[in-house]
N, C-alpha and C positions, 0 to 999 in steps of 0.2 A: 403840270406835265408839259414838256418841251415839246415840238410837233414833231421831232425825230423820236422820241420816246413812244409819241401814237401812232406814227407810224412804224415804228416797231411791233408796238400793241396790232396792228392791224395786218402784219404778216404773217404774224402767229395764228389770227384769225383766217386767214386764206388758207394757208397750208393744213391747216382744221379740217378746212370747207371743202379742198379740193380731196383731201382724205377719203373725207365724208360721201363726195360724189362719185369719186372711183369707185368705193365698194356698192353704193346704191346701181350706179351702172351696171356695176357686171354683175348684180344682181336681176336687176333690169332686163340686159340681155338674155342673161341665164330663163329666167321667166318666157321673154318672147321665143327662143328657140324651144323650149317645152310646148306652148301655142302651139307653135310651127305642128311640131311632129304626131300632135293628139289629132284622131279624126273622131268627129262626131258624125251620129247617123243622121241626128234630128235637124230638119230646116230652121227652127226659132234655134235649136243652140247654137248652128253653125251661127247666125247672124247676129249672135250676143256675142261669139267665142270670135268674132270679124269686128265688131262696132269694140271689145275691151282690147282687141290687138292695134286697133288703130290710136287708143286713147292712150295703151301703152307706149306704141313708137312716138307720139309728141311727146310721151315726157323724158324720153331719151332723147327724142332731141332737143328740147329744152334744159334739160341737163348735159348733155354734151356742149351746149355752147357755153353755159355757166363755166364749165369745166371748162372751155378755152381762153374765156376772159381771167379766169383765176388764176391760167398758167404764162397767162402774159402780163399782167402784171405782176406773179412774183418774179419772173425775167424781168420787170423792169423795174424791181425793188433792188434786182442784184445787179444791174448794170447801174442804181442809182438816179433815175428817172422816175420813180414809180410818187405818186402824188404830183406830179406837173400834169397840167393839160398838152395833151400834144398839140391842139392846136393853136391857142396863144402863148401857150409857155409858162405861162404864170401859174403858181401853186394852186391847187385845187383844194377849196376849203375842208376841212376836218372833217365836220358836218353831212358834206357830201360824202365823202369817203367812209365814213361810219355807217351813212344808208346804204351807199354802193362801194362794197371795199375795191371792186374791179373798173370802178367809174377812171375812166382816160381821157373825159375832157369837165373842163367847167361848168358850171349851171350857162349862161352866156353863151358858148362857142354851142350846147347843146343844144340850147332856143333856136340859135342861130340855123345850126345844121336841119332842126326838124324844120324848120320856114324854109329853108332852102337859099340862105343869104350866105355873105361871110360874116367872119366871126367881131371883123370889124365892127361893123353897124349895128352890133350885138351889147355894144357898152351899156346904151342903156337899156336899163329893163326891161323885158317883154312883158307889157299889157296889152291884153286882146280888148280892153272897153277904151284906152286908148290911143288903141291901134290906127281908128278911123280917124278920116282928115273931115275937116269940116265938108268938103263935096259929096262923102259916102254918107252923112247924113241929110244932105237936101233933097 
């Protein structure tokens, strides 16, 4: 299969996903606005019916961002960008892309950005055993 072919395969899988998360949202919300509006007498239920409201809005917002990475990159499947790294340019391997259909940069430029470098000095491999210079071990 050609990498335009999987990358095909892997649009169909977004627009799946993002399907998917819409309806789970407003579901989602739908549930937290019912919370909202029920009152409890009990002090233990209020603070179950408070600790499941709060577990519910992170997963709205954990899903709402899911949901925004999947709508930017099928905007950048349709502008014909979607598989480059934005920030070296260079294609982003399949691999990555099939673990993270919504991944927008390279394994390298990502290393890069979580140390806080550029993506330059990123070439080669991050290893953290070694990372250290011969001074960080005397």
């Amino acid at each position: 299969m050609t990498r335009k072919e999987s990358l095909q395969k892997m649009r169909v899988t977004l627009v799946r996903r993002r399907d998917a998360l819409r309806k789970a949202l407003a579901g989602d919300l739908s549930l937290l606005r019912e919370l909202h509006q029920q009152k409890t007498g009990d002090p233990l239920d209020a603070a179950a019916d408070t600790v499941q409201d709060e577990l519910n809005s992170q997963l709205v917002e954990v899903e709402s961002r899911e949901l925004t990475a999947i709508e930017e990159a099928i905007e950048k499947f349709d502008a014909g960008t979607y598989g480059d790294c934005e920030d070296c340019g260079k294609p982003i391997p399949l691999n990555r892309l099939r673990a993270i259909p919504y991944a927008s940069d390279c394994i390298d430029c990502r290393r890069a950005a979580e140390r806080g470098t550029d993506s330059a000095s990123a070439a080669v491999p991050w290893n953290r055993i070694f990372d250290m210079t011969e001074a960080d071990t005397v």
